[in-house]
C-alpha positions in Angstrom: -112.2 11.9 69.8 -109.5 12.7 67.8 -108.1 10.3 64.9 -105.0 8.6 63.9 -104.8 11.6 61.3 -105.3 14.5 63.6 -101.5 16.2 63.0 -102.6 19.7 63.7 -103.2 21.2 67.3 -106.5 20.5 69.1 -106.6 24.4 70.0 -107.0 26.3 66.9 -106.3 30.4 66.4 -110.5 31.8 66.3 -110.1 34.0 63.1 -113.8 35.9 63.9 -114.8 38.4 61.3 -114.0 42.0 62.7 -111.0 44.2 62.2 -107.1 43.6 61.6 -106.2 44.7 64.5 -108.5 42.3 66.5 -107.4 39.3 64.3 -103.6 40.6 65.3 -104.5 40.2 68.9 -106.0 36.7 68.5 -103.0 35.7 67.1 -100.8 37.0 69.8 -102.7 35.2 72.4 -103.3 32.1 70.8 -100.1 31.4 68.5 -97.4 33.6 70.4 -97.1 35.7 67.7 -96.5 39.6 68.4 -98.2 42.2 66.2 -96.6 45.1 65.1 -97.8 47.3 68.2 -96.5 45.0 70.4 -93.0 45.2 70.1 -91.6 44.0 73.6 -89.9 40.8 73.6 -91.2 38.2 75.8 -88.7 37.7 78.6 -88.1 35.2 81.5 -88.7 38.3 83.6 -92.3 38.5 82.0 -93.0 35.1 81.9 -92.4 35.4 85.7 -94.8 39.0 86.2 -97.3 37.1 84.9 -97.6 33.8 86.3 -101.0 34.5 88.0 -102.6 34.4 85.1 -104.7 31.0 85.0 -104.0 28.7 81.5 -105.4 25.5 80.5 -102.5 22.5 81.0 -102.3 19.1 79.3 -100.9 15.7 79.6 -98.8 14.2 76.7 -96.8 11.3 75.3 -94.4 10.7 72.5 -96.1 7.1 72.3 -94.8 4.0 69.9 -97.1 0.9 68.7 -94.7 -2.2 68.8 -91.2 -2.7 70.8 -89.3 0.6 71.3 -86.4 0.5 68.6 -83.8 2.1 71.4 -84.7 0.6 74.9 -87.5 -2.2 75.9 -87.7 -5.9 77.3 -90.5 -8.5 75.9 -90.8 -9.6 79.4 -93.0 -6.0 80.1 -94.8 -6.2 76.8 -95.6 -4.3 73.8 -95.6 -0.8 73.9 -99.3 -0.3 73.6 -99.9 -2.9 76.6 -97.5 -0.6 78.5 -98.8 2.8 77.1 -102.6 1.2 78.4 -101.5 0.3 81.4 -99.9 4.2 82.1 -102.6 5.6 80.5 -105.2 4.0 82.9 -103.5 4.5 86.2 -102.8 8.1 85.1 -106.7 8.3 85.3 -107.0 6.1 88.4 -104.7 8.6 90.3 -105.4 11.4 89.2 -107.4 12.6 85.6 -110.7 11.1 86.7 -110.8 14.1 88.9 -109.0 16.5 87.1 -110.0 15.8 83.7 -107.3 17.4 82.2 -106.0 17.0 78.1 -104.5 13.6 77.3 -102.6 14.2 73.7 -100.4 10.9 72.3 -98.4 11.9 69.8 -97.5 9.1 67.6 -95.9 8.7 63.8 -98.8 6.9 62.3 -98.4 3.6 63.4 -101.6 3.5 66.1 -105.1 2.4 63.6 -108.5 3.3 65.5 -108.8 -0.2 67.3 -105.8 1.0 68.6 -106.8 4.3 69.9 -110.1 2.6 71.0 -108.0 0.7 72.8 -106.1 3.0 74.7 -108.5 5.6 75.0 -111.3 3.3 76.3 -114.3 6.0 75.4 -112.7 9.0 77.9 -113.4 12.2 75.9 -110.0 14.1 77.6 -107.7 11.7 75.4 -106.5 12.9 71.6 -104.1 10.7 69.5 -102.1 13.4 67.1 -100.0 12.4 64.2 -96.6 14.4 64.0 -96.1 13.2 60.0 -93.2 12.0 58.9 -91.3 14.7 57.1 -93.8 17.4 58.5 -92.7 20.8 60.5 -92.7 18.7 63.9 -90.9 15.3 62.6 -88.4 15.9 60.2 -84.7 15.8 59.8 -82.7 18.6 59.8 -80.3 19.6 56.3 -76.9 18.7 56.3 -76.3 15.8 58.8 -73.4 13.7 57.6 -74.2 10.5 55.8 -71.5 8.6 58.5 -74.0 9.7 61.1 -76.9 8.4 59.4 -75.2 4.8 58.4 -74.7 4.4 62.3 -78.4 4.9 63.0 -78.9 2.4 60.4 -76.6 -0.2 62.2 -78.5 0.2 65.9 -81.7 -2.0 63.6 -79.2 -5.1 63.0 -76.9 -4.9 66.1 -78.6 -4.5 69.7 -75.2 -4.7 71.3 -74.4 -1.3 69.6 -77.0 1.1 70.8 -76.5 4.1 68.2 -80.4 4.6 68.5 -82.7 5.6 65.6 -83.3 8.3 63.5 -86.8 8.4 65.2 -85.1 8.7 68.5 -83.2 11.9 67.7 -86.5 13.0 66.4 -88.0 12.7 70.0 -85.1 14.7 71.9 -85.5 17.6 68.9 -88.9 17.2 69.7 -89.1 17.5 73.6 -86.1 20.1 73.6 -87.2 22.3 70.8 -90.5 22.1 68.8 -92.9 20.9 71.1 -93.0 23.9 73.2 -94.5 26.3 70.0 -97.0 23.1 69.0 -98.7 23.7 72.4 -98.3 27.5 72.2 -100.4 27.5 69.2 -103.0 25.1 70.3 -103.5 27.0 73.3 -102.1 25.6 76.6 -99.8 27.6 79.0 -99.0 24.2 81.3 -97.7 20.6 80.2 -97.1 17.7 82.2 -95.2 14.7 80.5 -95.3 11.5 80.6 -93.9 8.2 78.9 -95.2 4.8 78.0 -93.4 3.4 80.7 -94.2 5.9 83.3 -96.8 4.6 86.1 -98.2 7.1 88.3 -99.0 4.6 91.6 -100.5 6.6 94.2 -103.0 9.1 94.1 -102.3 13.0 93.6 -104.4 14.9 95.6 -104.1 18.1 94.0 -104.3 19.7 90.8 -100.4 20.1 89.3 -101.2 22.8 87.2 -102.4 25.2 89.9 -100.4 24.2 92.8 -97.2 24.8 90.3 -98.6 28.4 89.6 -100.1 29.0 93.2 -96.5 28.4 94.4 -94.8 29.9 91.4 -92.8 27.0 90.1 -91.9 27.1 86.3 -90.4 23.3 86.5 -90.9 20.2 88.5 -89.4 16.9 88.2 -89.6 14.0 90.2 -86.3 12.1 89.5 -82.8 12.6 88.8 -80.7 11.0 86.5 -76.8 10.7 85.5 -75.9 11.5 82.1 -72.1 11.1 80.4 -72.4 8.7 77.6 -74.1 11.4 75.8 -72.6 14.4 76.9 -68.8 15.4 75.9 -68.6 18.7 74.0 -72.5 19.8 75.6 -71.6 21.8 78.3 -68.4 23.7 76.1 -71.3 24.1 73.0 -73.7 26.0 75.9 -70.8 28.2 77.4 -69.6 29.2 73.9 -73.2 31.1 73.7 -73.4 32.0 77.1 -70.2 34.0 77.2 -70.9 35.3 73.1 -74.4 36.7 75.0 -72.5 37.9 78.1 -74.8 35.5 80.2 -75.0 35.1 84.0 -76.7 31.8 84.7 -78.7 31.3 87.4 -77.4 28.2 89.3 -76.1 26.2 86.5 -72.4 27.1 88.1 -73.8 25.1 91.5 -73.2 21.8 89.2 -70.0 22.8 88.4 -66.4 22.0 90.1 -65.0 25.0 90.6 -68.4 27.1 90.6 -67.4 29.1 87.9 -67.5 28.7 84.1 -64.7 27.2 83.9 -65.2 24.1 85.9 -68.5 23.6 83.4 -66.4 21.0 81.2 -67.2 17.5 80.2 -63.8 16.0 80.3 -63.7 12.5 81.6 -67.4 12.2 80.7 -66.5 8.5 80.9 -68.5 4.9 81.7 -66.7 5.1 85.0 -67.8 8.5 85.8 -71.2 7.2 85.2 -70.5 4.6 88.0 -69.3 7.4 90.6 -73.1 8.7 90.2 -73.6 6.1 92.4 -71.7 6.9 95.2 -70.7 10.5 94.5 -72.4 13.3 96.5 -75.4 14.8 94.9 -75.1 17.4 92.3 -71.0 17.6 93.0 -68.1 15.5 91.4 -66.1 13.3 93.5 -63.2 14.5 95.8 -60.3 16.3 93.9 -62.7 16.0 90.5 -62.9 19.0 87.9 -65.7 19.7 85.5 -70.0 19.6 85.5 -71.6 17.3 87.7 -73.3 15.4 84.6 -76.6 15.1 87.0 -79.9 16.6 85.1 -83.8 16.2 85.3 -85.0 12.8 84.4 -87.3 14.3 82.2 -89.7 11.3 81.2 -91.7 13.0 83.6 -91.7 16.5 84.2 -94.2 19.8 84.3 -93.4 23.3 83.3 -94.9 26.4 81.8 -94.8 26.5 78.6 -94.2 30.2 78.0 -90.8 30.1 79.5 -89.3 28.2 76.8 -91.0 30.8 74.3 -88.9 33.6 76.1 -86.0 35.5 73.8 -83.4 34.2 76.4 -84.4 30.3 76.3 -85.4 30.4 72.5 -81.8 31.7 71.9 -80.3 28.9 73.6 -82.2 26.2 71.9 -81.5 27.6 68.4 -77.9 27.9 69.5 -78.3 24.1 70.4 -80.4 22.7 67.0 -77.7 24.8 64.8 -75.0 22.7 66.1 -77.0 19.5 65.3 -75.2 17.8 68.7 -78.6 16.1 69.2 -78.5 14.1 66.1 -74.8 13.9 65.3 -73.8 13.6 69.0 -77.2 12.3 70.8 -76.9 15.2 73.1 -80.7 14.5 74.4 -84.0 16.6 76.1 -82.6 15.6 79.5 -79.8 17.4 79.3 -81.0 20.2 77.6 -83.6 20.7 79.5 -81.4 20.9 82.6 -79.2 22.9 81.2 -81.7 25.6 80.3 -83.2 25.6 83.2 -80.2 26.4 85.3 -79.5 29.1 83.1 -82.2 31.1 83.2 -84.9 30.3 85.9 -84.3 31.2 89.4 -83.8 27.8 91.2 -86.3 28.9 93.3 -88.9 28.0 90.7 -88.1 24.5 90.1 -89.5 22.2 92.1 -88.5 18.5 93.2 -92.2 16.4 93.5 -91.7 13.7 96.2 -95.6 13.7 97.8 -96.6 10.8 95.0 -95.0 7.0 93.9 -93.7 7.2 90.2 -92.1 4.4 88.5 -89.8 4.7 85.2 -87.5 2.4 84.6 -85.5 1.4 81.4 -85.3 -2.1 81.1 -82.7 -4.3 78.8 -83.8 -7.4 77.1 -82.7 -9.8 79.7 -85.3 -7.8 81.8 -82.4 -6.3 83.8 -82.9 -2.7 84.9 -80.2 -0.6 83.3 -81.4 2.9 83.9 -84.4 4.7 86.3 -86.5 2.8 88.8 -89.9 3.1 91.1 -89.5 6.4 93.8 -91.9 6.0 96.3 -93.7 8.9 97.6 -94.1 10.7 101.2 -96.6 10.0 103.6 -99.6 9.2 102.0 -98.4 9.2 98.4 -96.1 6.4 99.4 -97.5 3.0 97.5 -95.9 0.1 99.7 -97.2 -2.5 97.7 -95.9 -1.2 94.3 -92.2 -0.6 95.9 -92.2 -4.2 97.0 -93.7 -5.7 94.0 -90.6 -3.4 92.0 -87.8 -4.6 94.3 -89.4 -8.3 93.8 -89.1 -8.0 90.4 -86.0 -6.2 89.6 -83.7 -6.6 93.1 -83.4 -3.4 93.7 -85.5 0.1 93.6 -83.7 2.2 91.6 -80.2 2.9 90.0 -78.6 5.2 92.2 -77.7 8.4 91.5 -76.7 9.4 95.1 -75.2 7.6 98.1 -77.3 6.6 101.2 -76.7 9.2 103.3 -78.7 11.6 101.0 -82.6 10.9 100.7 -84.9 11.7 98.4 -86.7 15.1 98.9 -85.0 15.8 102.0 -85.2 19.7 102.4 -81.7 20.9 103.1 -80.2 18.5 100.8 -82.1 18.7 97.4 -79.2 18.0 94.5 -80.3 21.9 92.9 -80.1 23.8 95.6 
């Protein structure tokens, strides 16, 4: 079992004793680093030839010990009782068979009774320690002082959510530097989960392989609405698509006209965010201009991790991180995500997951639920008992992001295609 004060990745580069040019291939392999006699870039079109190629996956969380600083209600707990509880039904339904890598990340703030705790003696889970001020958890140079004072003002005044400066670490971390953390320890697959995310009916199959049997590069299992944090995103992105004479993928499908110029965030207002609920999927309403502001609610999603360590996606990110929108602006992984994915990957290898009863829900401190909610799954993955007990609680399943003539997972009508 890994400790509290394991901050490096599980899977380490071998360095065997032999010749240069073997220790240049191990590194390759391992880290993702190319030796001098491999010169060709790694490309979404690669990443795609070789997608039959078997790699090890994991699970992880971006965990907390104590009340979230940016979201949370007392009435569910602390965040340990929460990450426990997701922890164990994550096993229940599903990692008792597969047996897969559990790796918390966490700042420092979980003490071995704590892991004990969480852990409960099952080998497959490591807690890792991202340090404060370290290559994975650190602030970037040059983000204005004005910008900082407002982070400082979310601690004192709940009624104006500026969120944290550990926040803004977390979307850096799931848009940007995660993805060469796993790289170097070794895993090709990554499934992600929160705190707050409950798995509540079994999954019969392994994710890892029935995502690279079918040749899917992302799955989600939600959508979400996003606007608050959004004006001046989609502008930043098409300023480095047209500089790199892009053509996305299907990223102009959420866009009104379907061209590059109906990607624009004007009116990304509060009362746009209210026409998610009623508006078509994945379109603005009648007569409305601009992107449809719908992404991947990303607390859960699985993907291959060299796609986002292509020369195409990698480009885009550091196009993103350079304009420091996600600490100055909030401009978050959910977003990003999305956004890179409908650039590059063929929509035919993302995949919606509707076989399986998720919950994630974001709940205020009156216990009201402001943002997600329980989707139940298909068939057999549907958990009756779970939707009821969710509805009971909160008056309703979810917060809408489509209008009832549209279900969930229905084939001809999935919001991305």
């Amino acid at each position: 079992m890994a400790t509290a004060s394991s901050n490096t990745p599980r899977r380490q580069p071998v360095r065997a004793a032999g010749t240069r040019l073997l220790v240049a291939m191990l590194v390759s392999a391992v880290c993702g680093v190319r030796s001098s006699s491999d010169s060709e870039p790694l490309t979404v079109d690669k990443v795609l030839n070789e997608m039959n190629i078997t790699g090890k996956g994991c699970v992880v969380y971006m965990a907390q010990n104590g009340k979230h600083t940016s979201y949370g209600a007392a009435s569910r707990g602390t965040q340990k009782d929460m990450l426990i509880r997701s922890v164990d039904l994550l096993f229940k339904n599903y990692n008792d068979r597969e047996k897969e890598d559990v790796l918390i990340f966490h700042t420092g703030d979980f003490n071995a009774m704590d892991i004990s705790d969480v852990a409960k003696g099952r080998p497959e889970v490591y807690f890792k320690l991202l340090e404060e001020g370290g290559e994975w958890w650190s602030l970037p140079a040059n983000i204005p002082e004005a910008s900082k004072a407002k982070w400082e003002l979310f601690k004192r005044n709940v009624r104006k959510p500026f969120f944290s400066e550990g926040y803004r670490h977390m979307i850096m971390w799931y848009s940007v530097r995660i993805w060469k953390y796993l790289e170097r320890a070794g895993y090709k697959w990554v499934m992600r989960m929160d705190d707050d995310s409950y798995l509540h009916s079994e999954v019969k199959y392994n994710i890892f392989k029935h995502m690279q049997q079918q040749r899917f590069l992302y799955g989600f299992r939600q959508i979400a609405c996003e606007t608050s944090t959004a004006p001046g995103f989609m502008e930043m992105v098409l300023q480095h698509v047209k500089n790199n004479q892009i053509e996305p993928t299907f990223l102009y499908d959420h866009c009104s006209p379907r061209t590059a110029a109906g990607c624009h965030t004007k009116g990304a207002t509060a009362a746009l965010t209210k026409k998610c609920e009623t508006r078509k999927v994945g379109l603005r309403g009648k007569g409305e201009k601009g992107w449809s502001h719908l992404g991947y609610y990303n607390n859960f999603f699985v993907t291959y991790i060299p796609f986002w360590r292509t020369q195409e996606v990698q480009g885009l990110l550091r196009h993103i991180e350079a304009s420091k929108g996600m600490y100055v602006k909030r401009w978050n992984d959910l977003i990003i995500q999305t956004i890179a994915v409908q650039t590059f990957m063929p929509k035919k290898h993302v995949h919606w997951f509707n076989d399986f009863t998720y919950e994630h829900a974001s709940v205020n401190n009156k216990g009201t639920l402001v943002y997600g909610g329980l989707a139940p799954g298909k068939g057999t993955g549907r958990n009756a008992t779970a939707a009821k007990a969710f509805r009971s609680r909160y008056g309703r399943m979810k917060v809408k992001v489509f209008n009832n003539k549209v279900r969930e997972g229905a084939s001809k009508v999935l919001w991305y295609e």
